[in-house]
C-alpha positions as CSV (number, residue, x, y, z in Angstrom):
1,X,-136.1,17.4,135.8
2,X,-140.0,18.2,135.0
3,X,-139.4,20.4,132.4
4,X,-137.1,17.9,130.9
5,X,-139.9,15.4,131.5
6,X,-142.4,17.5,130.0
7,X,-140.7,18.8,127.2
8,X,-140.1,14.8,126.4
9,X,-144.0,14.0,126.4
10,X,-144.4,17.0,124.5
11,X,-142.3,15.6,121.5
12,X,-144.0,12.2,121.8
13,X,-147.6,13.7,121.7
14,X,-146.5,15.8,118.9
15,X,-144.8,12.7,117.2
16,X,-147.9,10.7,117.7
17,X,-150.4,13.0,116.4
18,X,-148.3,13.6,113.2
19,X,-148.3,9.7,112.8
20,X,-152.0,9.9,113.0
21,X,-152.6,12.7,111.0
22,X,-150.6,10.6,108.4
23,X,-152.6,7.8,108.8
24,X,-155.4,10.1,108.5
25,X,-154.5,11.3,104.9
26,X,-153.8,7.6,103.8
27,X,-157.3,6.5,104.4
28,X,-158.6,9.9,103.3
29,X,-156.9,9.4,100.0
30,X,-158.3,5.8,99.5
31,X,-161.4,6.8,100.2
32,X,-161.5,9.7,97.5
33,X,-160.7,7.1,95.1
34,X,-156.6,7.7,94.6
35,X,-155.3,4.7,93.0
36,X,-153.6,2.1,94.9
37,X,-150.4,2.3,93.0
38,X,-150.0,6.3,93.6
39,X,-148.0,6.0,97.1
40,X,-149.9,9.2,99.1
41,X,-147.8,8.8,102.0
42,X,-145.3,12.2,100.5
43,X,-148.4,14.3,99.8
44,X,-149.1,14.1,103.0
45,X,-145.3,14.7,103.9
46,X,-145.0,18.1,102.2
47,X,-148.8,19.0,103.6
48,X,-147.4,18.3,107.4
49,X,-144.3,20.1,106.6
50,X,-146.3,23.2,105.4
51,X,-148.5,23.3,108.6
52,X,-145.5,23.4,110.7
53,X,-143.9,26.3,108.9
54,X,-141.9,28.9,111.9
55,X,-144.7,31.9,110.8
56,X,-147.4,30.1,112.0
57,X,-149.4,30.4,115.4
58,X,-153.0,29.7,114.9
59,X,-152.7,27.6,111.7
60,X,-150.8,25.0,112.5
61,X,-151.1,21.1,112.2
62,X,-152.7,21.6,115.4
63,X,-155.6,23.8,113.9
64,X,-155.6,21.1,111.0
65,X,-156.3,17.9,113.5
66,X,-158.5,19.8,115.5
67,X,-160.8,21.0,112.0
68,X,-160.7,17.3,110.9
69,X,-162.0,16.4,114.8
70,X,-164.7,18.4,114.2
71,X,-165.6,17.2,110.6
72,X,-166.0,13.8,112.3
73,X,-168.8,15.6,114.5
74,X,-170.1,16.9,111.1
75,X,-169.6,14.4,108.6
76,X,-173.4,13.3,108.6
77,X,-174.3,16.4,107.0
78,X,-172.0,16.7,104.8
79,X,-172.6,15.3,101.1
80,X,-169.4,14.1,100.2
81,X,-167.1,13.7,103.8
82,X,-164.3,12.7,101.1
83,X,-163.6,15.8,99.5
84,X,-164.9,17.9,103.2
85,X,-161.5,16.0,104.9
86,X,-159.3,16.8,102.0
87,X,-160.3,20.8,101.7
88,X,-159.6,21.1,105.2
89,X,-155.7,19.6,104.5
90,X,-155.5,21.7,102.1
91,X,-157.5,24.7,102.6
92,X,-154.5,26.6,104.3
93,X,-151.6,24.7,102.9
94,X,-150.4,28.0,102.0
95,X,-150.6,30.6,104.6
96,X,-148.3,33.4,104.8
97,X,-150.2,36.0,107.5
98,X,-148.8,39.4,104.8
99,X,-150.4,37.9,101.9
100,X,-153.7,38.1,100.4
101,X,-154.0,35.3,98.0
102,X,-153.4,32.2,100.8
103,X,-156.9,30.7,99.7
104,X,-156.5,30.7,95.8
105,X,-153.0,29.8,95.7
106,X,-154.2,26.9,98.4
107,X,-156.9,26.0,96.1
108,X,-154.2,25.4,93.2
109,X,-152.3,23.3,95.3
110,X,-155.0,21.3,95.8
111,X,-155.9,20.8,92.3
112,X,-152.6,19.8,91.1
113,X,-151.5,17.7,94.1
114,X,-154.8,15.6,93.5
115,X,-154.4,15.5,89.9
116,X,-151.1,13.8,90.6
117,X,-152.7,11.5,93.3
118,X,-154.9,10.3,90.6
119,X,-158.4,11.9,92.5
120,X,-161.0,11.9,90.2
121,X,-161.4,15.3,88.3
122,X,-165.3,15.9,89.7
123,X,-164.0,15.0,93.2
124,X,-160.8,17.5,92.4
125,X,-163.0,20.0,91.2
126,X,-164.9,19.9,94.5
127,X,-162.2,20.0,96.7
128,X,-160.7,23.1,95.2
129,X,-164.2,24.8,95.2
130,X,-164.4,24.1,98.8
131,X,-160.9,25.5,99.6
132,X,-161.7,28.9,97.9
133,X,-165.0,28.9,99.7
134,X,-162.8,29.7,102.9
135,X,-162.2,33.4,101.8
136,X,-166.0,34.1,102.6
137,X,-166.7,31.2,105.2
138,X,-170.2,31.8,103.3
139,X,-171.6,28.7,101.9
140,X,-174.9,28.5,99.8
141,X,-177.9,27.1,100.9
142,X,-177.8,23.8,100.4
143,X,-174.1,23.2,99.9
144,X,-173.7,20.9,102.7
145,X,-170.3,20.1,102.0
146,X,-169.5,23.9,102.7
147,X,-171.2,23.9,105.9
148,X,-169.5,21.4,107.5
149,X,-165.7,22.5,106.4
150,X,-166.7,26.3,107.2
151,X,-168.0,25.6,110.7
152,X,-165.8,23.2,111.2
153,X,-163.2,25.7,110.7
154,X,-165.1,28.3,112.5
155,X,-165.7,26.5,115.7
156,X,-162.4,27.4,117.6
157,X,-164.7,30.6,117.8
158,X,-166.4,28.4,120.6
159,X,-163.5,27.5,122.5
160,X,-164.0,27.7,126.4
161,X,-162.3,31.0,127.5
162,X,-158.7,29.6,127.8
163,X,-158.9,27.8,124.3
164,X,-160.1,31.4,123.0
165,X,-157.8,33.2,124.6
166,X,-155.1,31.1,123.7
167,X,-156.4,31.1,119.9
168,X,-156.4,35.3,120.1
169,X,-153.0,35.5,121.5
170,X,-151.7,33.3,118.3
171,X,-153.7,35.7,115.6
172,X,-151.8,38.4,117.3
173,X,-148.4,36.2,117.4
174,X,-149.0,35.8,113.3
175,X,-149.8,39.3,112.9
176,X,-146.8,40.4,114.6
177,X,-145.3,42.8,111.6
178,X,-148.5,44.7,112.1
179,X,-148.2,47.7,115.0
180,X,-150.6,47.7,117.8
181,X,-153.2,49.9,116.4
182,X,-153.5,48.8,113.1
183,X,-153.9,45.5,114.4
184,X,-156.7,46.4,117.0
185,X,-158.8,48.6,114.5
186,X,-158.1,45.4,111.6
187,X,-159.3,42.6,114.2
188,X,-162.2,44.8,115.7
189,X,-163.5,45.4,112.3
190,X,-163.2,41.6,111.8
191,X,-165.2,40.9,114.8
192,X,-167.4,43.2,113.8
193,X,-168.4,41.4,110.4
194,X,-168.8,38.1,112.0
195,X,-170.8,39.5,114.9
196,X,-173.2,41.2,112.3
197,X,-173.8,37.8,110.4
198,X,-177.2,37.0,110.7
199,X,-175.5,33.0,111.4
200,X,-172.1,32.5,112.3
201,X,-172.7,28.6,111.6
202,X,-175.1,26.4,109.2
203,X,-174.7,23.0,110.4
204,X,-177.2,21.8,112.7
205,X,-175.1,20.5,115.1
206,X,-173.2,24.3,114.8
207,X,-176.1,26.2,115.7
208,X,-177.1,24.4,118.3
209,X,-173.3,23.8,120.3
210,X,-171.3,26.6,119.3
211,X,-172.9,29.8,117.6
212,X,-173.9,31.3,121.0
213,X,-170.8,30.5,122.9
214,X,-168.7,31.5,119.6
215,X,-170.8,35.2,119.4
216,X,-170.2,35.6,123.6
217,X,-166.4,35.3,122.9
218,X,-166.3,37.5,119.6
219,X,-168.2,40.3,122.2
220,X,-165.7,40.0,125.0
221,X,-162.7,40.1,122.4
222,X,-164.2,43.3,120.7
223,X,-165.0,45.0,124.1
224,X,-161.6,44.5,125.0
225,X,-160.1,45.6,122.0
226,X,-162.0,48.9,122.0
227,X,-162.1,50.0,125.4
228,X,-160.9,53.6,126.0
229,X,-158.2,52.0,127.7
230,X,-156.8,49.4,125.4
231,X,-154.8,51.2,122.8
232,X,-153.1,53.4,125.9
């Protein structure tokens, strides 16, 4: 009777959240200037749908509502919050975990979904600049706009220790065509990289809340992953 129960308020919450992810894109699109007679209401159908696709773990609509969560936190730093919210919708609309080109073909989804939304080309332009900037998670001084979707999207680096171990065990989940040591030497080298980045986060309100917590879970994942141990 209480997993019946449970599964039930797990349906609703999921129901709920879509609707206000929905709502979400709605005002998102108004605010980037889409005319009022382009209906944005199936954009935002086919964007849902792609978040929810079965070989996804980590990068699901639950990963998208939790990046635009922490864009609110971020959106006074951020030059444009307009075209911030709609990179982060799109900026792993296509994600298939074998691939190599999610980020660019993401980008040119962007570009022509917005040109049919009736976005303004400079606000277009941005949007898809933004998405590409997600390969790198590098931004430019000064690009404030690409500061606040790259640590936005970086911050589940700072979960507590369940939220990061949860968010480990789905990268493994997506990864699951790769074999176990190809996997641990990949990911290790990974953490690696974004351990030796002089700043794992540019925003202010990054540095200060999340780079240290976010660099003490990278070290535990990486000593675990290469203790002698591990690969036995």
């Amino acid at each position: 009777m209480g997993t019946d129960t449970e599964a039930v308020a797990a349906v609703a919450a999921a129901a709920a959240s879509t609707a206000r992810l929905r709502d979400r894109w709605r005002a998102t699109a108004a605010s980037a200037g889409a005319p009022a007679d382009r209906d944005p209401a199936p954009y935002a159908d086919r964007l849902l749908a792609a978040w929810a696709e079965p070989q996804r773990r980590h990068h699901t609509t639950a990963h998208l509502a939790d990046v635009l969560e922490r864009i609110d936190v971020l959106a006074a730093h951020a030059a444009d919050p307009a075209a911030v919210e709609l990179a982060a919708w799109f900026h792993d609309a296509v994600y298939r975990p074998d691939r190599s080109e999610n980020e660019e073909r993401s980008a040119a989804l962007a570009e022509r979904a917005l040109r049919e939304l009736g976005v303004p080309e400079s606000l277009t332009a941005e949007v898809t600049r933004l998405v590409r900037l997600t390969v790198t998670h590098d931004p430019a001084p000064g690009d404030t706009n690409g500061e606040v979707l790259c640590d936005a999207d970086l911050a589940v680096l700072a979960g507590d220790p369940d939220a990061y171990a949860a968010y480990v065990t789905a990268v493994r989940e997506e990864y699951g065509f790769v074999p176990e040591d190809a996997f641990r030497a990949g990911r290790a080298a990974v953490l690696r990289q974004l351990l030796d980045l002089p700043r794992l986060f540019r925003t202010p309100h990054g540095t200060a809340h999340w780079e240290a917590r976010a660099r003490r879970n990278l070290a535990a994942e990486l000593a675990d992953l290469t203790a002698p141990e591990a690969g036995s």
